[in-house]
N, C-alpha and C positions, 0 to 999 in steps of 0.2 A: 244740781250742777250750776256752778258758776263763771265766770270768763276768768276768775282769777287761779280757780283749779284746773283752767287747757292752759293757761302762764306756765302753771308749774310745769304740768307733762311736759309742755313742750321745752321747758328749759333741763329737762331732766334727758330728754333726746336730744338738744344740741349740743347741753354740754357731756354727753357722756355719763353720765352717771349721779346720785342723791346730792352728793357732797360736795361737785363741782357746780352742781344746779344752785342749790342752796346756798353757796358762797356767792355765786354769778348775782342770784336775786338779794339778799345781805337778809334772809333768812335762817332760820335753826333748824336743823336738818328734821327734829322731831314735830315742827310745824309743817316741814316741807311733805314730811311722811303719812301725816293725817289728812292736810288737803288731800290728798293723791289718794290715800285709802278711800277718801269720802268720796271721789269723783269714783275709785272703781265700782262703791257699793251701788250708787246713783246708776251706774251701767250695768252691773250685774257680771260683774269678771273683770279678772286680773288683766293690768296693761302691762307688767313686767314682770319675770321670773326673777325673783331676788338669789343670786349665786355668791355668798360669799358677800363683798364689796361693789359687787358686780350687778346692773340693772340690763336686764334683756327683755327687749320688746317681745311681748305675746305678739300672736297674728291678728288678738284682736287690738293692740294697742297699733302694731303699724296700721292698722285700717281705721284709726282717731286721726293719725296726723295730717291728712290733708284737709278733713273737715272744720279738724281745733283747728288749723291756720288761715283757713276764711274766717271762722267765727272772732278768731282775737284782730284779725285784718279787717273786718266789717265793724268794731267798735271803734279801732283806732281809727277808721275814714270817715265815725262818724265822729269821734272828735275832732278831728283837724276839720271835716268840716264848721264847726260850730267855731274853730278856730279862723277859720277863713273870712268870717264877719269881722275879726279885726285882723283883716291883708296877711293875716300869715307870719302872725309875730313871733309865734314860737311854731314847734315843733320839730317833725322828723320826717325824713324819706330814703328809703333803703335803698340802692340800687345796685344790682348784679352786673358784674364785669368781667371779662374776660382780661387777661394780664397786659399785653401791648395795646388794649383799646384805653384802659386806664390810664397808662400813660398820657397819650392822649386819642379820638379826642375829648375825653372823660374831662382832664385840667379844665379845658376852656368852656365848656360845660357848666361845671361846677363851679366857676368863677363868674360867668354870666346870671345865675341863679344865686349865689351868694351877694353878688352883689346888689340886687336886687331886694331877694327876700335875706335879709343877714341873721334873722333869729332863725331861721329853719336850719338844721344841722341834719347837712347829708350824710350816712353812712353806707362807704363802698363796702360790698361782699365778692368774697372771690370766687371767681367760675371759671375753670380750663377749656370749657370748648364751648361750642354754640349752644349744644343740646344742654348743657348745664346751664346757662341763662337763662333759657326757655324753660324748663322743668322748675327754676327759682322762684319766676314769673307766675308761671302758670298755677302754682301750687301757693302760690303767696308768698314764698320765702322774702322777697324782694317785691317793690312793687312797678321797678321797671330794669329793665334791662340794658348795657351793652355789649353787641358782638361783632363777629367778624365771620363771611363766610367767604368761599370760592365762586360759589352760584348765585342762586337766587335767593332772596332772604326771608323765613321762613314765615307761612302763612299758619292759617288754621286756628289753633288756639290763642294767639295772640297776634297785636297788630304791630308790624316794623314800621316805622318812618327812616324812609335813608337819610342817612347825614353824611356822604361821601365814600370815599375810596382810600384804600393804605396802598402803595406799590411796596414789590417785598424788594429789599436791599439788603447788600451785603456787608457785615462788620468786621472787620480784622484788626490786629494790635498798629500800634502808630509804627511811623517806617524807622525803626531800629533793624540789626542784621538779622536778614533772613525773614522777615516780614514777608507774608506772600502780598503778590501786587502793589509794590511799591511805585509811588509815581502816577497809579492810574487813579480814573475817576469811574470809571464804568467796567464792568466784567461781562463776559457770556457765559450764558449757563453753561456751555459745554465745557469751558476753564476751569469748574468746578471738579473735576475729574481728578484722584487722585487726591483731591482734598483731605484734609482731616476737619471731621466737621461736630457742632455740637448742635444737637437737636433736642425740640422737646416732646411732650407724651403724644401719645397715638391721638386722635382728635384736632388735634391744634393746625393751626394755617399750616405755620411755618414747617410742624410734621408730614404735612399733607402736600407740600412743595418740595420738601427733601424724597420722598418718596416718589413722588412722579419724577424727578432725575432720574433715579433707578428703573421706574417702570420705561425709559425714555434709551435706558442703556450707558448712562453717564454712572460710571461707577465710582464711590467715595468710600473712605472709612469714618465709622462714626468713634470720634473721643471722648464724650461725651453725652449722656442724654440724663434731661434736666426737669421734674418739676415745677420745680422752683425760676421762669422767667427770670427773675431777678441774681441768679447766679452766672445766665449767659454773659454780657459783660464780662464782669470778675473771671471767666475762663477764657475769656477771648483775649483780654490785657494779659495775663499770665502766658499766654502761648501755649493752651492747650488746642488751640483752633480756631476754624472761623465761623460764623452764623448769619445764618440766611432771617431777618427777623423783618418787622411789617414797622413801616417810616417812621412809624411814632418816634422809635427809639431816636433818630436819628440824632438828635440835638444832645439827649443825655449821652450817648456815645461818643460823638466829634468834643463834648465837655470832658470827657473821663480819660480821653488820649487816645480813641481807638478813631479808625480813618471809617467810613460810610460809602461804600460804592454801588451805583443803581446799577440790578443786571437786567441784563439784555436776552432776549427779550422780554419786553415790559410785563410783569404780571400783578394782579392787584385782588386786594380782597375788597367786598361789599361791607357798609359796617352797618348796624344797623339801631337804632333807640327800640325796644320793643315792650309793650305793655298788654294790660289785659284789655279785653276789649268792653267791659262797663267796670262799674264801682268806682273808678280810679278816687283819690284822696283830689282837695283841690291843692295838695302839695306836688303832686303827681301828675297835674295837669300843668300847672307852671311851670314846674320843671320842662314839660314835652315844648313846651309855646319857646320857652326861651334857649332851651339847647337847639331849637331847628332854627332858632334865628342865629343863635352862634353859628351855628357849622352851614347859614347858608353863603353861597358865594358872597366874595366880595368882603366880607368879613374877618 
């Protein structure tokens, strides 16, 4: 067994199948097929049922993936460290987001650390709720996280550093006719009533705020539910309705023509940078140092 045959497997489960693996790595599918044969003899059983076009994890193949992902995460921290004797001139570091943390405060984040280390090239992965941060982290997908929660921010497996708070705001189309709340700056949740509203998946803040309306007795219809964050916007300017989303947006919204109103009363998510609690890369560590100087006050 090699580190560059858990490469393959695992690019053979990210991307879905031999052929997209093999394109992904600028391999030949009949190279990609041997590594992978060689790694299953080396273990003694099949890691995919081959159906067709089709590659399905065995049970003993799901039970390779989170081990192969330390094992290929433990060579890459032991390159960047070696890399880290010269300050961190090149490299990589993955980091799991949740969709409105990206926004920000992911940007200024990413800009403090770029500018700083300019050869390291961050790559954001996407994650819809907290538990998927955490599960990317914790598993190595990622080797740090951003989220966003109601509570308290999640211990155990890994370790949060708060870096502030989002209040959740309300987005509507710019004041053309019939635009709801025209003129205002502020709403109460109970104005929400009768809404038509676009929400997104079960998980998420903003899911999880539209919901406690309902559980509160404020009754809405929903027009939409979305995914895809990045389609709220685009249906809120269309006038398919309004959305309840966490500050970030605010600036890309009041830029794209839609109005930004804080509701009342104030309610706010925790955000959180979350890592593992040893190994980390010294890209992973830089990063933590400098995004908590960014997002400390004052800043």
């Amino acid at each position: 067994m090699d580190i560059r045959q858990l490469e393959y497997f695992l690019a053979i489960v990210d991307h879905g199948g031999f052929t997209r693996a093999a394109s992904a790595l600028y391999v030949s599918q009949p190279s990609l097929s041997q590594a992978v044969q060689g790694l299953e003899r080396d273990l003694g059983g099949d890691l995919f049922h081959r159906i067709g076009r089709r590659a399905v994890l065995t049970e003993a193949g799901r039970a390779l993936i989170e081990p192969a992902r330390a094992a290929v995460r433990s060579l890459e921290t032991a390159r960047a460290s070696v890399a880290a004797v010269h300050e961190l001139r090149d490299g990589r570091l993955d980091v799991a987001s949740m969709p409105s943390q990206a926004v920000e405060p992911l940007t200024t984040m990413v800009r403090a650390f770029s500018g700083r280390y300019p050869g390291v090239s961050v790559a954001v992965k996407a994650a819809f709720t907290s538990r998927d941060v955490v599960d990317m982290v914790r598993t190595g997908a990622a080797e740090l996280g951003l989220l966003a929660v109601p509570g308290p921010l999640p211990e155990g497996d890994v370790v949060a550093h708060p870096v502030g708070e989002q209040r959740f705001v309300l987005v509507v189309r710019g004041g053309v006719d019939g635009a709801p709340f025209v003129g205002r700056q502020t709403v109460k949740c109970e104005e929400l009533e009768g809404q038509r509203l676009i929400v997104g998946q079960r998980g998420t803040g903003m899911r999880a705020y539209v919901d406690g309306l309902r559980e509160r007795g404020i009754t809405f219809s929903v027009a939409a539910e979305t995914e895809h964050r990045v389609s709220v916007l685009p249906l809120v300017l269309a006038g398919v309705g309004v959305a309840v989303l966490a500050e970030s947006w605010r600036g890309l919204a009041e830029r794209a023509g839609a109005r930004v109103l804080d509701i009342e009363p104030r309610t706010t998510l925790r955000i959180g940078l979350v890592s593992r609690r040893s190994g980390l890369s010294p890209a992973a560590r830089a990063f933590v140092t400098t995004a908590l100087d960014a997002s400390a006050p004052g800043n």
